[in-house]
N, C-alpha and C positions, 0 to 999 in steps of 0.2 A: 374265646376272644376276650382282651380285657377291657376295663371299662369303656364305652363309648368315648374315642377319639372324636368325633365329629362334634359332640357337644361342646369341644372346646376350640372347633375349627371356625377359623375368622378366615381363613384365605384356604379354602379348600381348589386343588387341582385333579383334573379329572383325567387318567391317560385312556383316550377314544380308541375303540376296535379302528383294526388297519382297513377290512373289507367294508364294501358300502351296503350291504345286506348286512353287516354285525352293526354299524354304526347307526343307520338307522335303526335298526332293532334297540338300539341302547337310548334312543331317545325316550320312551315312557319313563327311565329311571332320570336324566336330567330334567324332566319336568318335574321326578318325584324330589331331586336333589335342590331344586331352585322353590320349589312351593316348602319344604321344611326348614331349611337352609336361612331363612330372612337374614337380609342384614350380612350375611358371611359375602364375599369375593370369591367366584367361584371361577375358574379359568379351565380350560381344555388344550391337553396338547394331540396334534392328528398328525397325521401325516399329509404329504403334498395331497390334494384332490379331495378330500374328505372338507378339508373347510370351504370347500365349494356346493359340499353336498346341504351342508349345516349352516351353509349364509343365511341370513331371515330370518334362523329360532332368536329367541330373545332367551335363551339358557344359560348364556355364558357371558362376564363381563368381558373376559378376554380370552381369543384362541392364537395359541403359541404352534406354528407350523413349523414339522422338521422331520427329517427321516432319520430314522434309528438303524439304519444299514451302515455295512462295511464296520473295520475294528475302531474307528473313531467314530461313528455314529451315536453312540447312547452319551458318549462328553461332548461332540455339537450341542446334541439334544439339551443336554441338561446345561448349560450355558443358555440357549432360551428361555428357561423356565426361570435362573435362580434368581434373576435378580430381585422376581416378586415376591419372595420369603415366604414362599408356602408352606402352612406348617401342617397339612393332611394331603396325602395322595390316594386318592381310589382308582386303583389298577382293575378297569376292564378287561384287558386283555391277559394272553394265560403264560406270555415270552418273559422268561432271563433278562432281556435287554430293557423293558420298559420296567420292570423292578431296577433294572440297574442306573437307569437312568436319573428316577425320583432319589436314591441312595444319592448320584454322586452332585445331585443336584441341593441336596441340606435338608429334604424336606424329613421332619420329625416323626411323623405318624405314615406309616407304609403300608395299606390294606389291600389284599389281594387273594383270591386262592393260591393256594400251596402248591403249585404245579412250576414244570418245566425247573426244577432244583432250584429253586428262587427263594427257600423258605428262611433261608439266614439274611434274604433281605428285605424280608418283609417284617413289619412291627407287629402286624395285625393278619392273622390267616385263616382261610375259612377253608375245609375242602369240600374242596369241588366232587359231586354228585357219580357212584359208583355203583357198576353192577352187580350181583356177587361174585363172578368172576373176575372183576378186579378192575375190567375196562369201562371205557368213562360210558356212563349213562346219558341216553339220547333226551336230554332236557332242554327243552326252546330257551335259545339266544334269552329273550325277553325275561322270563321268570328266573333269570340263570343272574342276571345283571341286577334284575329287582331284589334277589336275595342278598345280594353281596353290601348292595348299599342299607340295606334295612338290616344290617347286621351292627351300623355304630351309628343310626340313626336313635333318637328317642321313641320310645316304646311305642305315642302314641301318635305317631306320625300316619298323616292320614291311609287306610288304607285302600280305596276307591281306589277301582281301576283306572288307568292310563292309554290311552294309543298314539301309537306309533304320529308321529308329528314331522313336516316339515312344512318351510315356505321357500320364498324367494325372493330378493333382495328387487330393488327396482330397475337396477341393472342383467338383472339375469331376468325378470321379465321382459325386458328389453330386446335382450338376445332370442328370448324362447317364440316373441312375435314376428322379430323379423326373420326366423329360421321358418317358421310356417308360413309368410309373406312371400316368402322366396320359392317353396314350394306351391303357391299359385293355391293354398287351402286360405279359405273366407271364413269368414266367424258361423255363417251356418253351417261348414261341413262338419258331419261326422266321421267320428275318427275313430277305427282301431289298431292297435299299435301291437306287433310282433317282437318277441324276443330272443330271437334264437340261440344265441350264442350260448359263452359259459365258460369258465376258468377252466374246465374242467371236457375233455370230449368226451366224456363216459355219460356226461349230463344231458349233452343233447340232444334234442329227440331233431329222428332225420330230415331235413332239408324238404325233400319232394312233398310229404305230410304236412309242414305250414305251408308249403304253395295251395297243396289242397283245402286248406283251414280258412287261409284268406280266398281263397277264390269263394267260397260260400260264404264268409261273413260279408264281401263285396255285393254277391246275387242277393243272397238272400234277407240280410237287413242293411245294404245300401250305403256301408263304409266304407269311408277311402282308408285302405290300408298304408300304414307307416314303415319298415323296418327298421330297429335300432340296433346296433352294435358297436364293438370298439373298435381302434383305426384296423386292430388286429385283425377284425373280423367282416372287416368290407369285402372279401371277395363272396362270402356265405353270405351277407347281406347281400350284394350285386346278384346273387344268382335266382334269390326268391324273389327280390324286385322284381327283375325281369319279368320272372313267368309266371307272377301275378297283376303286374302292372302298376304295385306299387312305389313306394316313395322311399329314397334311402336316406334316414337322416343321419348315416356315416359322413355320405358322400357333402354333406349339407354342412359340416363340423360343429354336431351336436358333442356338448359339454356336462358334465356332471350339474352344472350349472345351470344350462340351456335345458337340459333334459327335464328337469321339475314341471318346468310349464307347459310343455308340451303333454305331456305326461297327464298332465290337469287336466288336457284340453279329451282326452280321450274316453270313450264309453266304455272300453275293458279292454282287456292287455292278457292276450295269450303267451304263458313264457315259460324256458326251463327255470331251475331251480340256479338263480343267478340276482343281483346286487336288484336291478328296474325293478323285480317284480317286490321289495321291502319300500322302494320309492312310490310304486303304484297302489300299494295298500294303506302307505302314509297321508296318501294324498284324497283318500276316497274313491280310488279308480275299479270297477270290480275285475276280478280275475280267474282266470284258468291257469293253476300251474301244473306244470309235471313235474314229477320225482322219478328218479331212475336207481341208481345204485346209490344213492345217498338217502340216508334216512328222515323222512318229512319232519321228525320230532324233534331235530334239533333247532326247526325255522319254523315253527308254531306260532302266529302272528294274530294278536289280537285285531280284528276288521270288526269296521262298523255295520247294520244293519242294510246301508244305504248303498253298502260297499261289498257286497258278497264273495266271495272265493267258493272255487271251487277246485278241491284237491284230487286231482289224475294219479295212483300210484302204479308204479309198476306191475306189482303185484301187493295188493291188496288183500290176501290172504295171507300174507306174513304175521306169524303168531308178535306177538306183544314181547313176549321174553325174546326174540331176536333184532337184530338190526339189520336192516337194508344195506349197510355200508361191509356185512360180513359176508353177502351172497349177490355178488357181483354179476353171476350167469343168472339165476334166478329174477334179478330184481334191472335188466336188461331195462333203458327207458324206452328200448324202439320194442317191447311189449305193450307197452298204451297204445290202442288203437284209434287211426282217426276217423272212427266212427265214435267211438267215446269221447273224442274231443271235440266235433264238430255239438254233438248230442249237448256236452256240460257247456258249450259258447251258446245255447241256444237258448238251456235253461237261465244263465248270468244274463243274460240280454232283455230275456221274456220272464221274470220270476214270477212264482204264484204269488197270489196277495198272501200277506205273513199277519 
């Protein structure tokens, strides 16, 4: 790569991961970009819903929203960005389109990994992390983003850990009170919050299993259970409410937004491998996740002490030299048992003294 572009970035733009588990993930390096950075104009461009996710951090002077879909999507896009004359772009993400977009937008300095045929328009390229057989290497979102930006940073740019960060604006606090107001929850109740859902059906572990999960977090340490999902996902949300008796904050019109404080308000958060559970480790919230056929090391998430995780694999004997995303029968998530899951919600709830 050549010399360090950012040493001479005055108006640095930042183009944000599209998913809300990459986005957040990519927050330790906007801390690490705004703490080295002094003095530069630092801007972000996201897509719809993601500045909802990022309202509250103090990271960015300004966030330019805009979708990069469809054959005019990346010259939309890049008409929000140019008129700020940014003369660096750090390309998070790994698309054609978001390289295309910083090109047709003027910005001088192009930094990005070398992926998805983007390399004639990037100024600055790094590649991105391989197996020896050729396929991309299973490396956490976090240390994946941290490397890219400490690649035109100065040498002695601090390098102390980071975590995952978020807040919420006084209006999403706002929302997040009166969506629990409405559900009839008082500032004494305890709360655990279910995640079921997932981009992905191969992710989720089955339905009847969190009934069972919350019906013992409910007996046995005294929580009112929550379910969260997207509009997409309220009838699987409707159907573990029922036959646990908890809460749906689909049905409630919980927001990327509204979800933070709710989120806050909770003792742990059982969930597949989906966007909540990068919100709930952001936030200090301790967790149970699952992995199924997708490989845990790509979402490797630094938590604090206070904040514990505990990670459920499908199959947990998968040697190191394979991935979970190449054995799809094998790495089944309805093989986590909930007896394993009931066991890790009990350990996160009750930890030994550390």
């Amino acid at each position: 790569m050549p010399d360090s572009p950012a040493l001479r970035a005055l108006r640095l733009l930042v183009i944000v991961p599209s998913w809300v588990g990459d986005a957040v993930m990519a927050t330790p390096t906007f801390r690490l970009l705004r703490d080295t950075l002094k003095g530069s104009f630092i801007g972000a461009l996201v897509r719809p819903g993601i500045d909802q996710l990022l309202a509250g951090l103090d990271v960015f002077d300004e966030v330019h929203v805009a979708s990069s879909g469809g054959v005019m999507g990346p010259k939309h896009a890049a008409a929000k960005v140019r008129h700020r004359r940014y003369d660096t772009a750090l390309l998070l993400t790994n698309s054609f389109s978001s390289a295309l977009i910083t090109r047709l937008a003027g910005i001088r300095h192009r930094i990005g990994y070398e992926r998805d045929a983007r390399g004639l328009l990037l100024t600055h390229k790094l590649d991105a992390p391989k197996r020896p057989d050729g396929s991309w290497a299973p490396v956490s979102a976090v240390r994946y983003y941290d490397t890219l930006a400490r690649t035109f940073l100065a040498p002695d740019a601090d390098a102390s850990p980071r975590f995952m960060e978020l807040a919420s604006t006084p209006e999403q606090a706002a929302a997040s009170a009166d969506i629990l107001n409405r559900a009839g929850i008082s500032n004494e109740t305890r709360l655990a919050i279910l995640n079921p859902g997932g981009n992905d059906q191969a992710k989720r572990w089955p339905p009847d299993r969190f009934i069972d999960a919350a019906r013992h977090l409910a007996a046995r340490h005294n929580l009112r259970i929550l379910v969260n999902g997207s509009p997409g996902e309220r009838e699987l949300v409707s159907i573990i409410t029922q036959a646990c008796g908890g809460i749906s904050l689909a049905d409630l019109g919980i927001t990327l937004g509204s979800l933070k404080g709710v989120v806050a308000r909770a003792e742990v958060m059982l969930t597949n491998d989906t966007g909540p559970r990068h919100i709930a480790a952001a936030l200090g919230v301790p967790l149970v996740s699952l992995f199924g056929p997708t490989d845990h090391r790509w979402t490797i998430i630094p938590t604090r002490d206070r904040a514990p995780e505990e990670l459920l694999l499908a199959d947990p004997t998968l040697p190191e030299s394979e991935r979970a995303n190449d054995h799809p029968e094998r790495c089944r998530v309805d093989r986590i048992s909930t007896a394993d899951v009931i066991a890790a919600l009990d350990r996160v709830l009750s930890p030994a003294p550390r």
